[in-house]
N, C-alpha and C positions, 0 to 999 in steps of 0.2 A: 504494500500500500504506500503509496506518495502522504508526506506527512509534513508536516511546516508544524518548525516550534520557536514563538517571538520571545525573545528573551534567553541569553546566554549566559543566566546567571546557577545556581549551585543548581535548581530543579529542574531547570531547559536544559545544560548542557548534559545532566545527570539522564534525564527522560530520553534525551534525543541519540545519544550515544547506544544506550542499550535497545531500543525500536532500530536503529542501525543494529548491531548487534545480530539480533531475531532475523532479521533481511528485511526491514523495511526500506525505504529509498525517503532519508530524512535532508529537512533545510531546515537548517537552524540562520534567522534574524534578527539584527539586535545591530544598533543606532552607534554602539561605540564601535569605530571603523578600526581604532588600534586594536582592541578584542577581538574583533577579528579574524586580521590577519595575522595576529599571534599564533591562533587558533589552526589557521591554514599552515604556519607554521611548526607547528604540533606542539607549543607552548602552553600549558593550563594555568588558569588564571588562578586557580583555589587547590588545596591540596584533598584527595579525598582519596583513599586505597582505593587499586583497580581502576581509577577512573582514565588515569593517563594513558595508557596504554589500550583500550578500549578506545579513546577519541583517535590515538594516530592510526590505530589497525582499521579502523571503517573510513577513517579519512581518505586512508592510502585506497584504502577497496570503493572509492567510489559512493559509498551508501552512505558516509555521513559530510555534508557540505555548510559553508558558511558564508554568509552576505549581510551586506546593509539594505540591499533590494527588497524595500517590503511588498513590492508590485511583484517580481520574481518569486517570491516566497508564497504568495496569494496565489499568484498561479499555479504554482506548484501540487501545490496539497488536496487532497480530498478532504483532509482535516486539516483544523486551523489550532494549535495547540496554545494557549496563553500563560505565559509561563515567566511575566516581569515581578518584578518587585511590589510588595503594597508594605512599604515603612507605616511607623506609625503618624499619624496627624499630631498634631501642637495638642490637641485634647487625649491623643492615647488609640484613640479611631482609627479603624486601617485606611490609607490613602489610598483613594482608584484611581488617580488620574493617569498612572500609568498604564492602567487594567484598560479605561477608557481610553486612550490614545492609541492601545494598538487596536481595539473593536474600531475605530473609525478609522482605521489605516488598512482594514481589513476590508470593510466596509466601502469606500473609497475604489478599492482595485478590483473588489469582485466579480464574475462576469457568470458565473452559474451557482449552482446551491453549495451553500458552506454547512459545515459542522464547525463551529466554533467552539471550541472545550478551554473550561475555566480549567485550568491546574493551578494558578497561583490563591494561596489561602487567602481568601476574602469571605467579606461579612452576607450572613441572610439578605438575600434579596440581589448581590452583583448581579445574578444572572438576568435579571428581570432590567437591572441599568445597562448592561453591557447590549440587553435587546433592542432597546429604548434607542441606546445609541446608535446602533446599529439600522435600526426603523428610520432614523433620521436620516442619514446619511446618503441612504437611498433615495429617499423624497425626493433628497435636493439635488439629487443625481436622475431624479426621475424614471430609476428603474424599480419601481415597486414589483415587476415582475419577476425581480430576483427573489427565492427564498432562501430561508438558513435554518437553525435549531442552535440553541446554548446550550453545553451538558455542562454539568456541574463535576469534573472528576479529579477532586482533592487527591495530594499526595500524601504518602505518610511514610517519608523516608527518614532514617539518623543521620545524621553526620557521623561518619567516620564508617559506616557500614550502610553508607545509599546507594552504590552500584549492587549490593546485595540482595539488598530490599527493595530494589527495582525488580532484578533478575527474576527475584522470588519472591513475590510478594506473598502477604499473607491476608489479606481481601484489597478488591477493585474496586471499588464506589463507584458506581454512573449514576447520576441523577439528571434523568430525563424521561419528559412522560410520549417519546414518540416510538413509538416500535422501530419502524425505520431506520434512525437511529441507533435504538440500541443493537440492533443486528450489527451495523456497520462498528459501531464501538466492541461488542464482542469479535469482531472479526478481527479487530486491531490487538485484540489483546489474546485471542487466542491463543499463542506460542507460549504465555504467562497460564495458562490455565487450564493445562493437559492434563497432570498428575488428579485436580480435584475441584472443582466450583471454589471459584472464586471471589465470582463476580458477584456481586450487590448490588440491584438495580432500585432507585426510590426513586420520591421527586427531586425535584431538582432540588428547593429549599433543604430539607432535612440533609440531603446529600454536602448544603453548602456549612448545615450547624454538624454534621458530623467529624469534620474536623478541628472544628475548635470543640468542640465537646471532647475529641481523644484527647487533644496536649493539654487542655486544663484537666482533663483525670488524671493524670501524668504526672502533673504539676501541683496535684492535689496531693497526690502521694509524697511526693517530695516535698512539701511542707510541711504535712501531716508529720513525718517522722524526724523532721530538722524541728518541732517543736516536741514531740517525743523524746528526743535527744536530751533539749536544754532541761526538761522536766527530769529524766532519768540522773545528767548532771545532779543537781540540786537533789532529789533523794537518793544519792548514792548507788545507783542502778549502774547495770551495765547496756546501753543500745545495743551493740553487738549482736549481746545473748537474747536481747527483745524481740529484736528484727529474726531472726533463727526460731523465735517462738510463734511471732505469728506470721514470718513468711511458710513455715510449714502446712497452716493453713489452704487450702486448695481454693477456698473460696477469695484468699488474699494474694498468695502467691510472693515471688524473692523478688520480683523486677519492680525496682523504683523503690525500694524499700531500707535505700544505703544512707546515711545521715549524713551530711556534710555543711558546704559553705552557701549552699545554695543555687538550684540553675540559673543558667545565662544561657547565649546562643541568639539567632536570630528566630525563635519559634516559641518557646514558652513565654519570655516575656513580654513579649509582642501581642501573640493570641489571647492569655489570658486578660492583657488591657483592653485589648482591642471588642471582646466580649461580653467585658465589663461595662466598658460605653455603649455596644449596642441594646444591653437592658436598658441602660440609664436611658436611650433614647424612646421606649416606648417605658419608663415610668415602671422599670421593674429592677426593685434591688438584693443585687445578686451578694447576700450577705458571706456565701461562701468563699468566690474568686476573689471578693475585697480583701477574706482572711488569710489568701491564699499568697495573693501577691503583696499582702503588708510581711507574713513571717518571711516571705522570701528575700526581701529590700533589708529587712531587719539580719535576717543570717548572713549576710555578706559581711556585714560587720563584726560576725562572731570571731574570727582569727586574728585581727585585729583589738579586739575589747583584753583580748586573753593574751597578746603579747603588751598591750597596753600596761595591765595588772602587773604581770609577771615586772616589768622594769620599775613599777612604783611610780608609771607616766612621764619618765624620765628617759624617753627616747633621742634628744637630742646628740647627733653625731653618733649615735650607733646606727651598724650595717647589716642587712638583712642578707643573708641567699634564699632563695625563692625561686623552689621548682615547680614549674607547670604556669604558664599563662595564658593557653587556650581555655575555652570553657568545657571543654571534657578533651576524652585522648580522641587519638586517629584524626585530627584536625586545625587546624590554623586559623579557624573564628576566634576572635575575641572579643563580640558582640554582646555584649552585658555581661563578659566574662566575671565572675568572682575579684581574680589576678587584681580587674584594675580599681575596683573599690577598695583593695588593701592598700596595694601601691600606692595610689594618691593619697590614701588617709597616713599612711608611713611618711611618705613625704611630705605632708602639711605637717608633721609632730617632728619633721627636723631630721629624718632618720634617712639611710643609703637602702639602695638596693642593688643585687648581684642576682644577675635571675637567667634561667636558663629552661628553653622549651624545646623537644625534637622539631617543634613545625612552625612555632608564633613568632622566631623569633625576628623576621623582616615586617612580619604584621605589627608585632611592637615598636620598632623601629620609626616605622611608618607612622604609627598613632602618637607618641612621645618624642619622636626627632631624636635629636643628641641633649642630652642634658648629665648637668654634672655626679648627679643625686640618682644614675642609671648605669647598669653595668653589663651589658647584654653579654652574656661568657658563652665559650664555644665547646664546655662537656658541662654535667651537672659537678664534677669534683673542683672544677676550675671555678665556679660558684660560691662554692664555700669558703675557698681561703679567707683567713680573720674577718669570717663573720661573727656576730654575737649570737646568733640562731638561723637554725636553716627552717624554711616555712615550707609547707607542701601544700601546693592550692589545685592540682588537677596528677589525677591518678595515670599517668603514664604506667605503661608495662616497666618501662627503664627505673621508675623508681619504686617498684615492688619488693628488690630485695640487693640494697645496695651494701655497699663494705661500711660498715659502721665503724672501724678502725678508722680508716679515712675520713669519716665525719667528723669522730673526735680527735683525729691530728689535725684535720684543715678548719675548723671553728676553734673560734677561741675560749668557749665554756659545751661543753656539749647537752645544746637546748634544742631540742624538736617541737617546732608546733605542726599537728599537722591534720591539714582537712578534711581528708578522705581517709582516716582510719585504718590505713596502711598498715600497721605494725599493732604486736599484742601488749600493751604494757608492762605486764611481768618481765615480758622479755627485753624491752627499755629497761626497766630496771635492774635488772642481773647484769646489762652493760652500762651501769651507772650512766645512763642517759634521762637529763630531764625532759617528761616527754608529756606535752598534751594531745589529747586528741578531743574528741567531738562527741558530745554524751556519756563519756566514759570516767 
């Protein structure tokens, strides 16, 4: 199937790459002309396993191509895939203007019937503005004789495991009420859905709140047990052993049930604001996601509060090492990352930092510049020298099981704060290491 995907950012080039992949015949467009022809030159803009290598094998084979021609891309496709950006608005609301800009560029070049498929996460009702806009378009092109369809078909990929969870997903959302339609959308997805049904067909609406209803349960989870944590702290509990009590549960399950500093990334914090404004728009208050997204803004602070304490607030000219500055492993977002709510709060109280990421670390670069009070190092051991504590804010594999000997030669007291629960305490203390962690 011929296939056009606007938007070559983490979920178009992630979608388009793997429909090449299958033997689709894809065109991915998108406005940034250096993007590109980066692209053409088998350059990826983001880092994500598998993905690389997947964009230059279809590249080279012909089935995956790249343009700024949104007239050539229209033409192209039986389907119209939409797959830009919706940041959040100045009030926390998902922005369409880019949802809308590519419906009326689509709109604009059409010359027979479209399938125009929402993929980027947007609020109740896009599809109904994306139609709108699209109805318009035509008016004043005076081809009403053209038709189309909006399906609604949300992704629900991770970072660090989204060429996976493409490959293989584990349900399809179509939300669309036209038979027609979904035939040709099963048709598309076919090759994803041999082993077992997969596909989920609703209305459109429901199809558009099913995605933000999965990342705020998500996200619910993960709040839920980063205030389980602080509670277990305070009556002398262990998280650990709690989360092992009732992720055994079948009805609760182990996933999302780890305590730490709190998510970031461009999808939780984003959906669940963005969610939260569209009750407040029809006068419905969603007491939950408020709860949800306050302990989450609040836990970022928690690694910070606790080296605060630990120094007697007396951070001035001491130096931190700090591993991990993505918002989780397998990736180089640092999109509402944890890292930089410490960071900055470190450096307003006077304090260095020495930090080292397998992937973030041109992304930090980028977002910080050069500054004196930043030390971007090239291994995590290079990190630590004369620091006063090493911080751990994102659970890389690399820092699962490193030489604690060289922690306590290359620091200068041997202090661990650390966010993600890496290590067993007991066994901090048998190597005289002082050592916080999170709930414990």
């Amino acid at each position: 199937m011929k296939v056009t995907v606007f938007g070559i950012g983490y979920v178009g080039l992630v979608q388009g790459a793997v429909l090449a992949e299958v033997g689709h015949d894809v065109v991915c467009v998108d406005i940034d002309a250096n993007k590109v022809e980066l692209l053409k030159q088998g350059h990826i803009p983001i880092y994500e396993p598998g993905l690389e290598a997947l964009v230059k094998e279809n590249h080279a084979s012909g089935r995956l191509n790249f343009t700024t021609d949104a007239a050539a891309g229209v033409k192209h496709g039986e389907v119209q895939f939409i797959a830009v950006g919706t940041p959040p608005d100045e009030d926390g609301s998902a922005d369409l203007k880019y949802v809308l800009a590519v419906a009326e560029s689509i709109a604009q070049h059409m010359e027979s019937h479209q399938i125009i498929i929402d993929k980027s996460t947007v609020p109740v009702g896009t599809a109904d503005k994306v139609s709108a806009r699209i109805a318009h378009v035509l008016a004043l092109r005076e081809r009403k004789d053209l038709s189309f369809d909006v399906v609604s078909n949300p992704e629900f990929l991770k970072e660090g495991s989204a060429v996976a969870d493409c490959m293989r997903p584990d349900r399809i959302v179509i939300g669309t009420s036209s038979a027609t339609t979904e035939d040709v959308m099963r048709e598309l997805y076919a090759p994803f859905n041999r082993n077992h049904e997969k596909i989920i067909v609703m209305d459109v609406r429901s199809a558009e709140l099913t995605k933000y209803a999965a990342n705020c349960m998500l996200a619910t989870k993960i709040s839920f047990m980063n205030e389980m944590a602080n509670l277990a702290e305070m009556l002398g509990a262990d998280i650990e052993m709690v989360r092992q009590g009732i992720g055994s549960d079948p009805r609760i399950g182990y996933q999302f049930l780890y305590a730490g500093v709190g998510y970031g990334g461009s999808c939780f914090p984003k959906d669940v604001q963005a969610l939260i404004r569209t009750a407040d728009s029809i006068d419905f208050d969603s007491k939950v996601l408020k709860a949800v997204e306050s302990r989450n803004d609040e836990q970022k602070t928690n690694l910070f509060k606790k080296i605060n304490k630990h120094f007697d607030g007396n951070l001035l000219g001491k130096t931190f090492a700090l591993w991990g500055l993505s918002f989780k492993p397998n990736t180089d977002d640092m999109r509402e990352a944890p890292s930089r709510v410490l960071i900055e709060a470190l450096w307003k109280a006077g304090a260095k930092v020495q930090a080292y990421d397998p992937e973030a670390m041109e992304e930090t670069q980028r977002i910080y510049g050069d500054r004196d009070d930043l030390s971007l190092c090239g291994t995590k051991e290079s990190a630590l020298k004369g620091a006063d504590a090493l911080v751990i804010v994102t659970e890389w594999q690399a820092f699962k099981a490193p030489d604690f000997d060289v922690i306590k030669q290359q620091l200068k007291k041997a202090i661990i704060f650390d966010g993600r629960n890496l290590f067993e305490p007991k066994r901090m203390k048998n190597k005289d290491i002082t050592y916080f962690s999170i709930g414990r």
